[in-house]
Each structure stands twice: as structure tokens, then as C-alpha cells.
N, C-alpha and C positions, 0 to 999 in steps of 0.2 A: 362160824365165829368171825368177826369184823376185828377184836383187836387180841392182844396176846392176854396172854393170864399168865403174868409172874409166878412160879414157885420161887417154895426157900432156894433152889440149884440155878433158879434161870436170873434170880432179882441181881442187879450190879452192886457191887459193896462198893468201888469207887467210880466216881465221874456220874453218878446218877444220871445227871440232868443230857448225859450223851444216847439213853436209853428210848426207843423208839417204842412208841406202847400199841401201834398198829398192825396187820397182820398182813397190809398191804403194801410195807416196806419188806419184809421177812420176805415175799414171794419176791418181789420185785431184784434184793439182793441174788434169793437163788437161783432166778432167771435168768440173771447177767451174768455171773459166775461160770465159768466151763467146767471146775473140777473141785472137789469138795475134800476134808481128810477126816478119815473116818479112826477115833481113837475107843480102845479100847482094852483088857487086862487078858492075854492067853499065856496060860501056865505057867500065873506069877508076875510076868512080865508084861509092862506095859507097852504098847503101840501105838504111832500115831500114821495113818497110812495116806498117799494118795488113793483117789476112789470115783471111779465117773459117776453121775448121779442125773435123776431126771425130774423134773416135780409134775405132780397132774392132782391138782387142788391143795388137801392139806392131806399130799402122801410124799413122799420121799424116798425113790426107788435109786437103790444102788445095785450094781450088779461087776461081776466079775467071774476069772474060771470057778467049778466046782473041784478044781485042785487045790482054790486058795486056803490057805487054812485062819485065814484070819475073818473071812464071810462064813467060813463053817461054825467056826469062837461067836461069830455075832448073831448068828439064828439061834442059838441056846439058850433062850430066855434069861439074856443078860443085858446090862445098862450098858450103851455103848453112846459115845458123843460123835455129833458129826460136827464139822466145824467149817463155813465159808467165808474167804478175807477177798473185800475190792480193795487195792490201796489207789486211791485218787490223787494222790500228790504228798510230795516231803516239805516239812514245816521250816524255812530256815528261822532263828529268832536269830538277836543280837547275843545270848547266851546258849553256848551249848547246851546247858543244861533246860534249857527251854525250846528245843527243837524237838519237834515233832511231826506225825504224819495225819493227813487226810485220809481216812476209811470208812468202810465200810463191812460190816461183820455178822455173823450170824453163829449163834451157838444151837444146836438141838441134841435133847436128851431126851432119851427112850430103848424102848426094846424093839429089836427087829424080827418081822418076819418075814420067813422064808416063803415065798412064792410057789406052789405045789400046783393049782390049778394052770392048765394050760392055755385057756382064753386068757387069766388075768398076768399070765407071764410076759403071754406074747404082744399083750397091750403094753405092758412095761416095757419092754424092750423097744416096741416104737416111741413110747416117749424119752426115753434113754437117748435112741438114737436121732430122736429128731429136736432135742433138748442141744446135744453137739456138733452134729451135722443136718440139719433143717434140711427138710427135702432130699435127702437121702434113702431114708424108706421106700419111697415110689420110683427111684431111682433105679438104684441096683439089686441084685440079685436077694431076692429072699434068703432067712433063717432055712437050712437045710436042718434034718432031724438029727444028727450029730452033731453038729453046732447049737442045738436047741438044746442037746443034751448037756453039752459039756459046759453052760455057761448058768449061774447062779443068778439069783434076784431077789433081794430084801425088800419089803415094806418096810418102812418109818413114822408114823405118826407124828406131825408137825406140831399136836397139844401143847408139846412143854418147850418152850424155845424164846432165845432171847435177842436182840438186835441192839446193838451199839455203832455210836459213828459221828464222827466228827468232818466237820466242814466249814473250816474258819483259818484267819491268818495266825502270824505268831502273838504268841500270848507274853508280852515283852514285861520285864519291871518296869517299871515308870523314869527310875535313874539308871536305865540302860536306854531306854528311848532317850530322853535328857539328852546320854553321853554322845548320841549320833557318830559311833565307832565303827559298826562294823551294819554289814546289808543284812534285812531282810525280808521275807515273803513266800510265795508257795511257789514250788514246784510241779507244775500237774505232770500227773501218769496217766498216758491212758493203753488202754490194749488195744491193736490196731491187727487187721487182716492183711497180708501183703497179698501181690500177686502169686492167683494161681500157681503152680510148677506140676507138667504135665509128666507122667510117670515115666519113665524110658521106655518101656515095652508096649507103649500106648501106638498103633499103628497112626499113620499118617490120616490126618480127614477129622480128628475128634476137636472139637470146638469146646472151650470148655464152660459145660452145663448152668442153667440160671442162676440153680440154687446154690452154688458154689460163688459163680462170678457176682451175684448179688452180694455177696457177705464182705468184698473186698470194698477196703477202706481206703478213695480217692483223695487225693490236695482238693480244695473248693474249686479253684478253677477248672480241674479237669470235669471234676463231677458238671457242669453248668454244660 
């Protein structure tokens, strides 16, 4: 599939026209994204959780201990949402009540499952972990068998899912612009990598690795 398919759960009841009808936006949000919140209802009670996640086409791999009890609530053939927010920057307008933000969002609803097979686990986990740390995988030390044991992995089906998002200035009344009182405009956010910081117990002599120092975010100058 090239674009999304609204259901009645996924269609926006407001802002319609901030609704993104392609499927190329949907990865691209969950691409940039590092961590997703995975909501859902255990024993009555609702939850909304942080959750690492990985995407490898139109799948949605979340994974965490198999102590959690809230991945064990989510593999039980129940509707569970996940949810991803970019915020790009705060909206100043001339009226408070006219500020707002630049984002980016993604809702997915479905049912998860659990990952049993052991080839299709341990590909998951590579995208997992090369979804948050790129180059990682080949890096350090492999998944040992108790580690492979003790850690959980849902599929997600990205079928039913919806993208919202905004990218514009303030949206002012006309006699508040007029009144030329008070500033406004955007505020960008962006998420930025600092420099490295090498572990304490790290002996002397380690230089730190491509795939790490590539992902740090320089001033223009320095970068040139």
C-alpha cells in the first residue's frame, strides 16, 4: 500500500485538512522518532507507556522485558494504540488563545503479536536496535541465550493508522494583527545529538566508533 486507508478510529474528526493520506509520511514520521507510547487497558485500568520500537516495512516491532506485564496485556489478542509525536517548534500568535505548536504525529491501532519464532525475533531485534543505535548490531557483542530469553517482541500491523501535522505560522484574527501589540512567530525544536561521553571503565586507547560519532550534531562551521 502507497497510501493510508482511513477507518471510522483512524479518520480526524477535527483539523481534517492537517491529515496526511500517504503512507510515506507515516514511515518517515516513525523513522525520525526514537521512542513511541504504547497505550492500552490491563485489568480495568488504562495505560499509556514509554516503548522502544523499530519499523521494517509496514511491521512495527516493539519489544521490552518478558517481566513486563504490560507487553504480556498487549500480546492477548487485544486493541492496543501506539502513538508517535515530532514537535517542530511552538506557535507564538498575538493571542494566547491562538498559540500553538508545529508537529508531527502518528496514531496506530491494532492487535499485537507476539514473536515465537526465533529467526523472526532476532531480525526484530536488529531492527529494534539499529532503528536507535545505527550500527550497533555489528558493533558489540551479540544477543547471548538469556538475554534472548528474557526479552519480549510484538509485531504490529501498520493497516490501520493515521498521520496528522501541522507546519505553518500563527494563525492571528485579523484585528489582532491590525492591533500590532504584541510578537509573533515560530519557535523551531529540533532534537540534536551532543557529543559522545566515553563510559568511565572504558580503558585508555578507544576512539569513539563511526557509527556513533556520525550521528553527532555539529554548528555548520565546524562541520565544513
Amino acid at each position: 500500500m502507497t497510501s493510508l486507508s482511513p477507518t471510522p478510529r483512524t479518520t480526524l474528526g477535527r483539523k481534517k485538512n492537517r491529515a496526511a493520506t500517504d503512507r510515506a509520511t507515516l514511515h518517515a514520521v516513525l523513522d525520525e522518532a526514537l521512542i513511541c507510547h504504547l497505550g492500552l487497558v490491563r485489568d480495568g485500568t488504562p495505560l499509556v507507556l514509554p516503548t522502544g520500537y523499530g519499523r521494517d516495512g509496514d511491521t512495527l516491532y516493539l519489544h521490552g522485558s518478558t517481566g513486563a506485564a504490560s507487553l504480556r496485556t498487549a500480546a492477548q489478542d487485544l486493541d492496543v494504540c501506539v502513538t508517535v509525536t515530532l514537535l517542530d517548534g511552538i506557535v507564538y500568535a498575538r493571542s494566547v488563545n491562538n498559540h500553538s505548536m508545529n508537529y508531527r504525529s502518528a496514531v496506530i491501532l491494532g492487535r499485537a503479536r507476539l514473536i515465537t519464532d526465533r529467526d523472526e525475533k532476532l531480525h526484530a531485534l536488529r531492527v529494534l536496535t539499529d532503528h536507535l543505535s545505527p550500527g550497533s548490531w555489528d558493533h558489540a557483542r551479540g544477543v547471548n541465550a538469556k538475554e534472548f530469553a528474557a526479552v519480549s517482541v510484538l509485531a504490529l500491523d501498520l493497516a490501520e493508522a493515521s498521520v496528522k501535522l501541522r507546519a505553518e505560522g500563527p494563525g492571528d484574527e485579523p484585528e489582532d494583527v491590525s492591533a500590532n501589540e504584541a510578537w509573533a512567530g515560530v519557535l523551531p525544536v529540533k532534537t540534536v545529538f551532543g557529543e559522545p561521553e566515553p563510559s568511565a571503565d572504558l580503558p585508555a586507547g578507544w576512539s569513539v566508533p563511526d557509527h556513533v560519532a556520525g550521528r553527532v550534531t555539529r554548528p555548520a562551521a565546524a562541520a565544513r
